[in-house]
C-alpha positions as CSV (number, residue, x, y, z in Angstrom):
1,X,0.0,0.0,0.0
2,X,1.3,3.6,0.0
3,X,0.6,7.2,1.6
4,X,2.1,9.9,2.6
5,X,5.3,9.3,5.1
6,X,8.5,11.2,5.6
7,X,10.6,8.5,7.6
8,X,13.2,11.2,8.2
9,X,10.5,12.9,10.8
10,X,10.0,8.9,12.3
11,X,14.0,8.6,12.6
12,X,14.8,12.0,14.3
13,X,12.0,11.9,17.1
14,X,13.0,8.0,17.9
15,X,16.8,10.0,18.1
16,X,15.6,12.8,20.6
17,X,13.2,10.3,22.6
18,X,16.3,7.7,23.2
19,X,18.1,11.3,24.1
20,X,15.6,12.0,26.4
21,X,14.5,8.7,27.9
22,X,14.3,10.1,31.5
23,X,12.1,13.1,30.2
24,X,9.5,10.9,28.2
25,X,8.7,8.8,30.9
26,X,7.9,11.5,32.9
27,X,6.0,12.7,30.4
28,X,4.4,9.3,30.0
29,X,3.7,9.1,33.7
30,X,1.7,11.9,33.3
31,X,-0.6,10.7,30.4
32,X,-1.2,7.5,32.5
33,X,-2.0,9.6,35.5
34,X,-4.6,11.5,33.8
35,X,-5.8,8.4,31.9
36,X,-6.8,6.6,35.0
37,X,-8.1,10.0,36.4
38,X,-11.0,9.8,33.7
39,X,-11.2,5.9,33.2
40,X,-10.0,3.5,35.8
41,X,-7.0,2.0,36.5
42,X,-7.6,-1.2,34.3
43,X,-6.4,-1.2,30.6
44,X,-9.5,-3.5,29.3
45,X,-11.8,-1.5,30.8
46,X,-10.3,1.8,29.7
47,X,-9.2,2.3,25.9
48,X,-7.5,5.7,27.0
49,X,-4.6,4.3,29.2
50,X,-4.8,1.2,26.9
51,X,-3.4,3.2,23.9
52,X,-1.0,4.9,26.5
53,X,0.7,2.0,28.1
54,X,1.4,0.9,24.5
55,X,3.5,4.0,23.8
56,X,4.8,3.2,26.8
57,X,5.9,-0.4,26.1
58,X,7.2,1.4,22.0
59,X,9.5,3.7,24.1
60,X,10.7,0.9,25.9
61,X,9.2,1.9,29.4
62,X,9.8,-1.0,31.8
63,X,6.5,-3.0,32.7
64,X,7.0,-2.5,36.0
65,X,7.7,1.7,36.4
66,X,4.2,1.6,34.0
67,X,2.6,-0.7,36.8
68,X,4.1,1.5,39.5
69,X,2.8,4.4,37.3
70,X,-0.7,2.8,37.4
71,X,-1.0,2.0,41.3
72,X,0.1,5.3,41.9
73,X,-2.1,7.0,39.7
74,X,-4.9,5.2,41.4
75,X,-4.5,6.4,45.1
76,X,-3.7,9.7,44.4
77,X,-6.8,10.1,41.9
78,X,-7.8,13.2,44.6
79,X,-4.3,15.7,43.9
80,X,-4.4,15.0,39.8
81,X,-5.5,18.3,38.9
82,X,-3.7,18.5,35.3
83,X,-5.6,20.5,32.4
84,X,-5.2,19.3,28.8
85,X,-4.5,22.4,26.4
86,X,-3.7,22.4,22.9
87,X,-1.7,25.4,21.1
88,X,-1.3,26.1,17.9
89,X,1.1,28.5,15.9
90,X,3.8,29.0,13.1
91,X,7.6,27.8,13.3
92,X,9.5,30.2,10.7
93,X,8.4,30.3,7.1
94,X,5.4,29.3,8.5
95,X,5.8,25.8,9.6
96,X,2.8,24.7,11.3
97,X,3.1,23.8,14.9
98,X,0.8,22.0,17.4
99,X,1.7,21.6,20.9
100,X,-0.3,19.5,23.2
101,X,0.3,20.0,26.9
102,X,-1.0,18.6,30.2
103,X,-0.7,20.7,32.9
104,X,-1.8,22.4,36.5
105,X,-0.6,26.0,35.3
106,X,-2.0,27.4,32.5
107,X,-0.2,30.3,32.7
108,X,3.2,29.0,33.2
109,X,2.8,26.8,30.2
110,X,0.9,29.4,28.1
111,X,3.6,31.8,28.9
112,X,6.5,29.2,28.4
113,X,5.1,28.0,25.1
114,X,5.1,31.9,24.0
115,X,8.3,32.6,24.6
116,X,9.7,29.3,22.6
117,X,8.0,30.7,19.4
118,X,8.9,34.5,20.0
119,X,12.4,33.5,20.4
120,X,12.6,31.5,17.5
121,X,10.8,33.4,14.9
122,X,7.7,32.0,15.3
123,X,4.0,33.3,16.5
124,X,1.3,31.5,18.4
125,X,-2.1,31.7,16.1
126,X,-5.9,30.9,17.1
127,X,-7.1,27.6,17.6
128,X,-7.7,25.6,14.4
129,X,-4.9,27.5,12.4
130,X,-3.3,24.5,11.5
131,X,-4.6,21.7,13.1
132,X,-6.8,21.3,9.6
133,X,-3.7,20.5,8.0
134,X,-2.8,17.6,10.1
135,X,-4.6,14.3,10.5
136,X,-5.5,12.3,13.6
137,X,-4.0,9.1,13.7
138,X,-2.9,5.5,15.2
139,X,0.8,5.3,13.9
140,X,3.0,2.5,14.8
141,X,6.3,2.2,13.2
142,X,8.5,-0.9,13.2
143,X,12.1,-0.7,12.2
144,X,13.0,-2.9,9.0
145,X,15.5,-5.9,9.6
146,X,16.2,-8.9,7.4
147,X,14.3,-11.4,9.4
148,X,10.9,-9.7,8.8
149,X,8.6,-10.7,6.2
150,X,7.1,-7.4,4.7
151,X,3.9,-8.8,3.2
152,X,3.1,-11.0,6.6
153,X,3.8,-8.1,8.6
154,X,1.6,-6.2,6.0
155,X,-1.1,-8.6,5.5
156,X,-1.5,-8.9,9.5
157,X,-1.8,-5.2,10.2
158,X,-4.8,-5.0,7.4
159,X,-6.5,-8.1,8.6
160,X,-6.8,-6.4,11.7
161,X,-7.9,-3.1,10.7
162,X,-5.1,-0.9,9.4
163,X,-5.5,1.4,6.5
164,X,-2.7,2.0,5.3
165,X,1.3,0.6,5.3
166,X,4.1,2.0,3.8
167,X,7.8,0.7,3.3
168,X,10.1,3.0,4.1
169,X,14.4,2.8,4.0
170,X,14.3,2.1,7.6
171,X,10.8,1.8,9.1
172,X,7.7,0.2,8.2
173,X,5.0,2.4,9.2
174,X,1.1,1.0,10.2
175,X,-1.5,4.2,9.8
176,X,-5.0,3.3,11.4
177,X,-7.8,5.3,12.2
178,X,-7.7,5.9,16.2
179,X,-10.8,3.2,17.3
180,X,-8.8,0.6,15.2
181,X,-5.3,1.2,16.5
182,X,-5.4,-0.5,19.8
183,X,-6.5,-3.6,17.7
184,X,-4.2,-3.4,15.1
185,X,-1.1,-2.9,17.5
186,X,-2.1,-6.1,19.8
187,X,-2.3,-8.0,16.5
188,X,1.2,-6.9,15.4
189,X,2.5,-7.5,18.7
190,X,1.6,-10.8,19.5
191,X,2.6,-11.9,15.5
192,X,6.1,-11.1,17.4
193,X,7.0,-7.7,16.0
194,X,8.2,-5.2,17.8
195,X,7.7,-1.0,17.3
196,X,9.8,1.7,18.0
197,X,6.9,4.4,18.1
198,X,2.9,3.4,18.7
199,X,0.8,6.1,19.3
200,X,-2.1,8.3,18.4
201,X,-0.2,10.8,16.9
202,X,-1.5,14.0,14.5
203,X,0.1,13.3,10.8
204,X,0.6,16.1,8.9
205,X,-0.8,16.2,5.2
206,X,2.1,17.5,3.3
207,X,5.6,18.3,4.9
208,X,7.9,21.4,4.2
209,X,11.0,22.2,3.7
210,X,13.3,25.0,5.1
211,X,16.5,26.2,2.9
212,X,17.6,29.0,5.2
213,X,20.4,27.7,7.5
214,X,19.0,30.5,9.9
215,X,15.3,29.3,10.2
216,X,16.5,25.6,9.9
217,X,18.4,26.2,13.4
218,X,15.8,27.7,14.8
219,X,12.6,25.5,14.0
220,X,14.9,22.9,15.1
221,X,15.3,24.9,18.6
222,X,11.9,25.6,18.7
223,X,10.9,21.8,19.1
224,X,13.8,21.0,21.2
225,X,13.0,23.6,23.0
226,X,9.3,22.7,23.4
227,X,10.0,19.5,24.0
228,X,12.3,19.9,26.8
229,X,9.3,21.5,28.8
230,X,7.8,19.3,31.4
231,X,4.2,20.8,30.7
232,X,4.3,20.0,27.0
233,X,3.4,16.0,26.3
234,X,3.7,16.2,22.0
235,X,5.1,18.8,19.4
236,X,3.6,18.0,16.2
237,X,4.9,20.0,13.1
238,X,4.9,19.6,9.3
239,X,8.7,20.6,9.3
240,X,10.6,17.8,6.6
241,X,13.3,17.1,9.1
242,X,15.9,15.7,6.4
């Protein structure tokens, strides 16, 4: 099958993520917190922390720090008090930005997320500015190696609901609409296949490029820079990263 995919994007978030390991679990922690907040503790019962614990498992989160994450989420369900807020903005050139934060202070991470596009030639815009140009999706993305079969792995992620699967140098990547993706991952998981990245993720229609050395360094700060906040859980962007 094919679709749009720039593997380039895949490669240099898995590079920042294995930078950052320490950070993303933190970050993880959080979602699962919030998850069982609004759901229950149990992962059958609750399709939220389900999709959760399997970016956790892709980002190679121990079973038992995601446990401990669980319990702990569970008896202290009374002093979660984090607010989910979504920005949206412009990187230079107008590279569309979407910043997804979980937080209990608004104004720190309004005000922090402000700053990171100020500084680096970018501008905060309304809600919706760019979000129409991205896609919600389930993405899971397995790294290519000689012992895998690429039309099993392909026919298995179909069977089970995917909707699209593209071959790329390094990765295969599994594109599912977000009610199919828990049921497509457990299917490509217990085939034996292991992901680097599974996760409902916002997929950007078309990518762009930057040619100025200038505004290359600094939409590259701008999502390290994002990133690197506690408050701020995703940084989705339509910047080609090659």
């Amino acid at each position: 099958m094919s679709g749009h995919s720039k593997f380039s994007n895949i490669k240099h978030r898995k590079e920042r993520q294995d930078a950052k390991k320490g950070k993303v679990f933190t970050k993880i922690g959080r979602e699962i917190a919030v998850a069982v907040k609004e759901g229950g503790s149990d992962p059958t019962l609750n399709s939220k922390l389900r999709d959760i614990v399997a970016k956790a498992k892709a980002s190679n989160m121990p079973n038992d720090t995601i446990s401990r994450s669980i319990k702990k989420a569970a008896g202290e369900l009374g002093n979660i008090n984090y607010e989910h807020i979504t920005y949206e903005g412009y990187g230079p050139s107008g590279i569309a930005v979407i910043v997804d934060c979980l937080t209990e202070n608004k104004n720190r991470t309004a005000a922090n997320v402000r700053h990171a596009f100020s500084k680096n030639s970018g501008n905060l815009g309304t809600t919706g500015c760019v979000s129409f140009m991205f896609d919600k999706k389930g993405q899971i993305v397995i790294e290519r190696a000689e012992d895998i079969d690429e039309d099993e792995l392909m026919m298995i992620a179909i069977d089970a609901g995917a909707e699209d699967f593209v071959t790329g140098i390094d990765f295969y990547e599994i594109i599912t609409t977000p009610d199919e993706f828990s049921s497509v991952n457990k299917a490509v998981g217990e085939a034996g296949y292991n992901s680097v990245s599974a996760e409902i993720t916002m997929i950007p229609q078309t990518t762009s490029n930057l040619t100025d050395e200038e505004d290359i360094s600094k939409m590259e700060n701008l999502i390290d820079t994002l990133e690197e906040d506690d408050d701020v859980q995703n940084v989705w962007h339509n910047f080609d990263e090659n």
